[in-house]
N, C-alpha and C positions, 0 to 999 in steps of 0.2 A: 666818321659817318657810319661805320660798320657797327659800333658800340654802341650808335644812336639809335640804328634801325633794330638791332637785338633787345635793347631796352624797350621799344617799343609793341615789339614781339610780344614780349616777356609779362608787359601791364593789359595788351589787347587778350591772351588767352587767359591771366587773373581773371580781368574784368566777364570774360566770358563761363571761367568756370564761376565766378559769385553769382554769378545771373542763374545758371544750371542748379546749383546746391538751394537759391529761391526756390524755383520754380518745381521742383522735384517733392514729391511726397514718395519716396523710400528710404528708408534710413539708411542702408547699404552703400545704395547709391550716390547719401549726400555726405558720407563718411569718407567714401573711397576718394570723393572730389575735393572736400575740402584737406585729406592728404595729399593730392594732386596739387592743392593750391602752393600749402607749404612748400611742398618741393618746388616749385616754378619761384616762390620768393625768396628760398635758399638760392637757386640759379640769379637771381637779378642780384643777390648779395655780393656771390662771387664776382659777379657782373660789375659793381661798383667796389673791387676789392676790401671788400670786408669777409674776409674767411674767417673771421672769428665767429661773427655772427653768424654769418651761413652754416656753421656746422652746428651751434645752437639751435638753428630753426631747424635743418635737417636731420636732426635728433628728439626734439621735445615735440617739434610741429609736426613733420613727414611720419617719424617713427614712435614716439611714445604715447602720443595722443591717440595715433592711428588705431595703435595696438589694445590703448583700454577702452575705446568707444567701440571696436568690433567684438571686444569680451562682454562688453555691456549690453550689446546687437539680443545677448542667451537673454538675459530680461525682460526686450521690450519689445513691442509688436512692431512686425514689419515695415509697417506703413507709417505713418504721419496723419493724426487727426485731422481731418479739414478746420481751418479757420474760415469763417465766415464773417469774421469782424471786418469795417472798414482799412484800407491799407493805406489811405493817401494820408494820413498824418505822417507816419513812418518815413513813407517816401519822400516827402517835404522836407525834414530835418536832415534824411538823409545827404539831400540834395544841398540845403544848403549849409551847413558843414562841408559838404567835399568842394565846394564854391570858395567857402573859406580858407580852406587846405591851401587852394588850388593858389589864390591871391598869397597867399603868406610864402609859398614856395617862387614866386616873379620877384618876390622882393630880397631870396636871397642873391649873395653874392653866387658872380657864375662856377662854376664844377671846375675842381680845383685850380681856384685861382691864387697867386699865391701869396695878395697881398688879402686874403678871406683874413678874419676875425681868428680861425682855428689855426692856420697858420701863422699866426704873428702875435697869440698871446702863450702860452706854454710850448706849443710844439718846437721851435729851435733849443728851449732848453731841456725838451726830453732830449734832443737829438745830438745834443752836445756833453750831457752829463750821463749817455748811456754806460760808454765804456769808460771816461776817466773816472765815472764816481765810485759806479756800482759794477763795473767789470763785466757787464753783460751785454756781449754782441748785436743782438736782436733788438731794437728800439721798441716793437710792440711786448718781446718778454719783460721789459724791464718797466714799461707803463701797468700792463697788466700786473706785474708780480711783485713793482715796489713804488711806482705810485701810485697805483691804484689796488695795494694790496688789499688793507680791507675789503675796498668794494668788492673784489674778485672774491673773496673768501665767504661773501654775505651771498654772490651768487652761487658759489659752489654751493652753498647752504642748501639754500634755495635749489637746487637741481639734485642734489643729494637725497631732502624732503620729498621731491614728487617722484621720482625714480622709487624709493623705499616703499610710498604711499599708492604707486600704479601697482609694486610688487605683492603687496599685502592686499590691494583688490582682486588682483590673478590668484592669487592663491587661497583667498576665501577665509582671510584671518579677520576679515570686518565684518563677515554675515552674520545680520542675526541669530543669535540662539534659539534654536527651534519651541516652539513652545510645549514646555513638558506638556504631555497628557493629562488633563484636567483627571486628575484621581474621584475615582468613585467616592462620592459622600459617605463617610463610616454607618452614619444614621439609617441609611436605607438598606445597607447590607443588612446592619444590625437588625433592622424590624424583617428583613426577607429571610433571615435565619433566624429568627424567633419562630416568623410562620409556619416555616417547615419544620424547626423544630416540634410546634405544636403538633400538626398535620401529620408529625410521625408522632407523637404520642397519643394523640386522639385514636388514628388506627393499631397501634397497638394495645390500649385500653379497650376497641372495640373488640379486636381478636382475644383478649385475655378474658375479657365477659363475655364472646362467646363461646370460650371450653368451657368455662365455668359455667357456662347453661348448660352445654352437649353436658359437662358429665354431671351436673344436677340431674340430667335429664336419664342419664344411665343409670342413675341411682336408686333414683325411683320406678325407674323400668323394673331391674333388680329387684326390690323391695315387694 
């Protein structure tokens, strides 16, 4: 009963932070929440013993998500543009979709039962071939790390990529290159030092013809 009413706990404050993270125009605000969310469904994970997964979510969901949408926060404006579009299409599919969810989850078998489909087609022979086969104690290390090695190596991939690729946004190895400074057109330099070039031989042509008056002009004083 205890597990039941915690699980319950657990999907009423979801449900209430997805409604706040709508409802909100601050980005801050719907950052910090949707971080919030993660950690609450890493908690319902543990909650249904899957600590694999929970430390998945509470790492890529809680913590690294968190971390490149508030680096992202330096980019963009505080707020949230108002939408003024109609919402009730949105909310219609949403609705029923989670209708659908909803029916498809009555129809499974009840929580761990142990004649479930998951119990009775692979799981006894993980459970029996962990340590005669493969000498490995643990039944979930030896699902993750030999039968289901590839896949686990495709997800390390996978978590390896976004880790490197959040790292390489923090530190500014993706930003654009600034756009050089449009260089001064040669052509215009060139004619604006011609001018001046002129403009200083013009005045000194004019200074040079007029000693050449003053001492025409002494000359004939003299004379």
């Amino acid at each position: 009963m205890s597990i039941v009413m915690i699980n319950i706990f657990l999907v009423t404050m979801m449900v209430v932070i997805a409604v706040m993270v709508l409802r909100t125009r601050r980005l801050f605000a719907a950052i910090v929440m949707t971080g919030a969310y993660s950690l609450i469904s890493a908690a319902m994970f543990v909650n249904l013993d899957a600590v694999d997964v929970a430390f998945t979510e509470a790492a890529v969901g809680a913590g690294i998500s968190t971390v490149l949408l508030l680096a992202a926060m330096a980019r963009l404006p505080a707020e949230e543009k108002p939408f003024k579009r109609n919402q009730i299409g949105p909310i219609i599919i949403v609705a029923i979709v989670g209708i659908l969810l909803v029916t498809a989850v009555t129809a499974l078998p009840p929580f761990g039962a142990p004649d479930a489909p998951v119990h009775t087609h692979v799981g006894p022979r993980y459970l029996a071939e962990s340590y005669s086969k493969l000498h490995i104690p643990n039944a979930v290390t030896t699902v993750l790390a030999s039968y289901r090695g590839f896949d686990t190596l495709g997800e390390t991939i996978v978590i390896f990529a976004a880790g490197l690729g959040v790292v390489l946004l923090l530190a500014g190895h993706t930003k654009t290159a600034s756009a050089p400074k449009t260089p001064v057109s040669k052509q215009p330099v060139v004619a604006s030092t011609k001018k001046t070039a002129k403009k200083k031989a013009k005045k000194s042509a004019k200074k040079s013809s007029a000693k050449k008056q003053h001492v025409k002009a002494k000359k004939g004083g003299a004379s």
